[in-house]
Every structure is written in structure tokens, then in C-alpha cells.
SESE-659497 format. One record per atom (N, C-alpha, C): residue number from 1; x, y, z. Coordinates in Angstrom, 1 decimal. Layout:
! SESE-659497
  seq       X       Y       Z
  NUM       X       Y       Z
...
END
This chain:
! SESE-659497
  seq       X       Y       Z
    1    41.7   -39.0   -35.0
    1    41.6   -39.6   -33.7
    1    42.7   -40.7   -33.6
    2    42.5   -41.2   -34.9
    2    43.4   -42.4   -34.7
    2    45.5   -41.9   -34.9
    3    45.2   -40.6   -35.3
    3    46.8   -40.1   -35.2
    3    46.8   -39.3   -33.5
    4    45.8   -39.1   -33.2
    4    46.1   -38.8   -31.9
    4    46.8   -40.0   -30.8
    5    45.7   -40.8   -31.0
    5    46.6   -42.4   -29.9
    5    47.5   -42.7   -30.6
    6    48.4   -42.6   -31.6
    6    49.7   -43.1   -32.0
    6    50.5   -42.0   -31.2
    7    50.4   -40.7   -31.8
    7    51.1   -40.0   -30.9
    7    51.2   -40.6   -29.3
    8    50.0   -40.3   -28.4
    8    50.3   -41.0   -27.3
    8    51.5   -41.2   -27.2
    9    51.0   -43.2   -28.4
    9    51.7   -43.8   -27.9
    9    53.2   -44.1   -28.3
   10    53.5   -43.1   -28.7
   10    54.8   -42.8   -29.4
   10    56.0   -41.9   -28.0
   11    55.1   -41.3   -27.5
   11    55.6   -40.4   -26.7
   11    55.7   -40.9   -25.1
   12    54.6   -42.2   -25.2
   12    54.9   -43.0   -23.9
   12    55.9   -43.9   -24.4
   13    55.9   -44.6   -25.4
   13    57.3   -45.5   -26.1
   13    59.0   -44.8   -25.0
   14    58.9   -43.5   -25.8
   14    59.9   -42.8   -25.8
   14    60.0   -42.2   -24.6
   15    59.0   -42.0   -23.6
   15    59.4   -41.8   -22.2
   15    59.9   -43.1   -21.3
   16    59.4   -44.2   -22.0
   16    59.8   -45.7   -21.1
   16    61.6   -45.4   -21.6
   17    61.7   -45.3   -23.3
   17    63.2   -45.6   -23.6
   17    64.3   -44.8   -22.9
   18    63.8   -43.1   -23.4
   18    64.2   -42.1   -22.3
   18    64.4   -42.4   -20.6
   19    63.5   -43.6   -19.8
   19    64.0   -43.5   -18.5
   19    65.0   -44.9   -18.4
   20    64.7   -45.7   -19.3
   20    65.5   -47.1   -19.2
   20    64.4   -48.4   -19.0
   21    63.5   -48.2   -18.8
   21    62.7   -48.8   -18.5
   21    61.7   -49.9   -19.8
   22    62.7   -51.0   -19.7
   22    62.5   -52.0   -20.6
   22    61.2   -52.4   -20.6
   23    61.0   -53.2   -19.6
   23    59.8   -54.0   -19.3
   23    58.5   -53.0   -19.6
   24    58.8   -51.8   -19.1
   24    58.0   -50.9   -19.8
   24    57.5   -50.8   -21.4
   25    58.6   -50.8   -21.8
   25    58.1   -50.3   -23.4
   25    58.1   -51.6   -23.9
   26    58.5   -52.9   -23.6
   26    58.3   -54.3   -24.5
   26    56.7   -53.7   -24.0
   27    56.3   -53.7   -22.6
   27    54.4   -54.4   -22.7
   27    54.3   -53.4   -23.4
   28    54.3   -52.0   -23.4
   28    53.6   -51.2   -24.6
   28    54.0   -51.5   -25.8
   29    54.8   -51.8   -26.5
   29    54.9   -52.3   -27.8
   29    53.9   -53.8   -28.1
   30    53.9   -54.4   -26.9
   30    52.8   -55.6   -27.4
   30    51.7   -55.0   -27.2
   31    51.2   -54.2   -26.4
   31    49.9   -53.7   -27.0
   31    49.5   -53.0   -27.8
   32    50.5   -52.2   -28.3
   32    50.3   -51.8   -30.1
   32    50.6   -52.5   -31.6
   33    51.4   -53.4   -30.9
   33    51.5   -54.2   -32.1
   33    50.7   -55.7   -31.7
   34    50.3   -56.1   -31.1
   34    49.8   -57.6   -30.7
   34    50.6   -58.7   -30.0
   35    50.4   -59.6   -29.7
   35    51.8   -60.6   -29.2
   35    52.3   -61.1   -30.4
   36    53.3   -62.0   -30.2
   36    54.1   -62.0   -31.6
   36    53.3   -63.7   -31.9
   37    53.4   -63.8   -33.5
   37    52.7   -64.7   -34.4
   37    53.3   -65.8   -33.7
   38    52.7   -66.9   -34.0
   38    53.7   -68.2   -33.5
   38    53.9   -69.1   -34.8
   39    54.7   -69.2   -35.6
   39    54.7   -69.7   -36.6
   39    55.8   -69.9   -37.4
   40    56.2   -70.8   -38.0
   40    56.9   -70.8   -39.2
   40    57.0   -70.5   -40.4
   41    58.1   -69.9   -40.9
   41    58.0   -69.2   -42.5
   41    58.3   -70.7   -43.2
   42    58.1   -70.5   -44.5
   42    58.0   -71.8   -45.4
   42    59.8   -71.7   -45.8
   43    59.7   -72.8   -45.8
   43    61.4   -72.7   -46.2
   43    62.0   -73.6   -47.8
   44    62.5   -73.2   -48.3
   44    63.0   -73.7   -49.8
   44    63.4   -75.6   -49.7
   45    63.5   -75.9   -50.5
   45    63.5   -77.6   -50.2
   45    65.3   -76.9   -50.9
   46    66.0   -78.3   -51.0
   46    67.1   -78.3   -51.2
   46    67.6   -78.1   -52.7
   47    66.8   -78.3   -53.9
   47    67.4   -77.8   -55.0
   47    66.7   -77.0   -55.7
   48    65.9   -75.6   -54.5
   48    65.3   -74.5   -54.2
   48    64.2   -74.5   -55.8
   49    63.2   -75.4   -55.9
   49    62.0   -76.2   -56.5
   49    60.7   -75.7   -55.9
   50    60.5   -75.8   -54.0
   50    59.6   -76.6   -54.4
   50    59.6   -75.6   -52.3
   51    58.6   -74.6   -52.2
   51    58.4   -74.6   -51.0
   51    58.3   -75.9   -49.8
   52    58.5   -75.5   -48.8
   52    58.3   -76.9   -47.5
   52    57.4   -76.4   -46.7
   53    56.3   -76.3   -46.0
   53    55.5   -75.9   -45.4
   53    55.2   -76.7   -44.3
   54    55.4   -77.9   -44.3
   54    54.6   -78.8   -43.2
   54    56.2   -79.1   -42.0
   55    55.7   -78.7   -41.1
   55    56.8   -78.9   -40.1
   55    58.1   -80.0   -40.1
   56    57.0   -81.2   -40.5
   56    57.8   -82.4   -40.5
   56    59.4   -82.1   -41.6
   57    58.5   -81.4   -42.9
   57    59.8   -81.3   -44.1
   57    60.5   -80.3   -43.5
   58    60.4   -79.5   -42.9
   58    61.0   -78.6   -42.5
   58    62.2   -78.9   -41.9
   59    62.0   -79.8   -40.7
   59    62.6   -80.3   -39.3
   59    63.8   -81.3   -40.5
   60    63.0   -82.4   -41.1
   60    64.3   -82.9   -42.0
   60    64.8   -82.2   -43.0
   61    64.4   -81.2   -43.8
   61    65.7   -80.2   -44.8
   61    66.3   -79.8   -43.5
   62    66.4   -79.3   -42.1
   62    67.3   -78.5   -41.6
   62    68.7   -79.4   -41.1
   63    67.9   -80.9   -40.8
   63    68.5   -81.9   -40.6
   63    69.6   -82.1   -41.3
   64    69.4   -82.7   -42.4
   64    69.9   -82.3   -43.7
   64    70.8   -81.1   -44.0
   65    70.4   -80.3   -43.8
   65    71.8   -79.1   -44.0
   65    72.1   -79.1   -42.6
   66    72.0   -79.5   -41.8
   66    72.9   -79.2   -40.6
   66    74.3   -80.4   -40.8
   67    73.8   -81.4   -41.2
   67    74.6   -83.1   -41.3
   67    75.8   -82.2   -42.2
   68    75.3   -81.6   -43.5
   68    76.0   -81.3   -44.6
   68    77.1   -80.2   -43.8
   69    76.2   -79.5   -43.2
   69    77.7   -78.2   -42.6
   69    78.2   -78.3   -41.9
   70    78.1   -79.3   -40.6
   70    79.0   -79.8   -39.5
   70    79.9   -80.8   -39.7
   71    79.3   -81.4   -40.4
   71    80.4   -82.9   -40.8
   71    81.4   -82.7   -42.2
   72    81.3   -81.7   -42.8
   72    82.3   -81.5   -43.8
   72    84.2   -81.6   -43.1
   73    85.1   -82.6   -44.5
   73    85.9   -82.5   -43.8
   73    86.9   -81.3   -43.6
   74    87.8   -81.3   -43.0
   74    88.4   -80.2   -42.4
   74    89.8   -79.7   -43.6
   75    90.4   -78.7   -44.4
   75    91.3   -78.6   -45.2
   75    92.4   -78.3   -44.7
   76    92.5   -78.1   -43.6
   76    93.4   -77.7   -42.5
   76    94.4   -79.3   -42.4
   77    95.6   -78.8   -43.2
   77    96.8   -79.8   -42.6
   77    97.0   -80.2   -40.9
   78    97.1   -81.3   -40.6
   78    97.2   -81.9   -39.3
   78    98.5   -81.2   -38.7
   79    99.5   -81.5   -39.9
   79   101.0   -80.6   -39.0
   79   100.7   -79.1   -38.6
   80    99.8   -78.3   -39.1
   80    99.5   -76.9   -38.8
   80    98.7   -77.1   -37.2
   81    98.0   -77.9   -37.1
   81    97.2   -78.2   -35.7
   81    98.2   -78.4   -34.7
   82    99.0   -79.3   -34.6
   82    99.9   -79.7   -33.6
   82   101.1   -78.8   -33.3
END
């Protein structure tokens, strides 16, 4: 039974893709698969130790590696710019 409604829904998938019809096949895809999780994955701390889980650590390690990869300085000679 339960390979019968995949079929279905495999074959309505593929008639939405087959006509172009987006909005189609995203709602049937969320109703076979669910709406999507709302959540964050755990992310490594910085001398990759020690999971981060709580938002807060999260928001400052990205902090942190963002400061570090946009503000590095540049090796590019100034006479090659001009």
C-alpha cells in the first residue's frame, strides 16, 4: 500500500516537473516530506575541541571568523592597484 502512494506520488512529482510547474511540485514535495526543520546544526568552536550548540556561541564564533576573513591584510603591492 505504502509503495502504491509513493508511486502516486512520484508520478505526480514528475508530471508537475514534466509541465514546468514549480509551485506545484515544491507543495507536493512538502507534503511528502514535511515543512522544512527550523534549526541550527551545532558548529565546531575554534580550535575544533568542543561542539557550540547554544545560539549565542554560535552567533559569536561566526563573528569571530568573519572579523578574521574580512579584515586580513591585503598581499597585493599598492603599485599593481594603481
Amino acid at each position: 500500500m505504502q509503495d502504491a502512494w509513493m508511486t502516486r506520488k512520484t508520478e505526480e512529482l514528475q508530471g508537475f516537473t514534466d509541465r514546468n510547474e514549480g509551485m506545484n511540485f515544491f507543495a507536493a514535495t512538502k507534503a511528502v516530506y514535511g515543512p522544512p526543520l527550523k534549526g541550527v546544526a551545532p558548529l565546531l568552536n575554534a580550535d575544533v575541541t568542543t561542539w557550540l550548540t547554544e545560539k549565542s556561541q554560535m552567533v559569536k564564533r561566526w563573528v569571530r571568523h568573519l572579523r578574521r576573513a574580512l579584515n586580513c591584510s591585503s598581499g597585493i603591492s599598492d603599485n599593481f592597484i594603481d
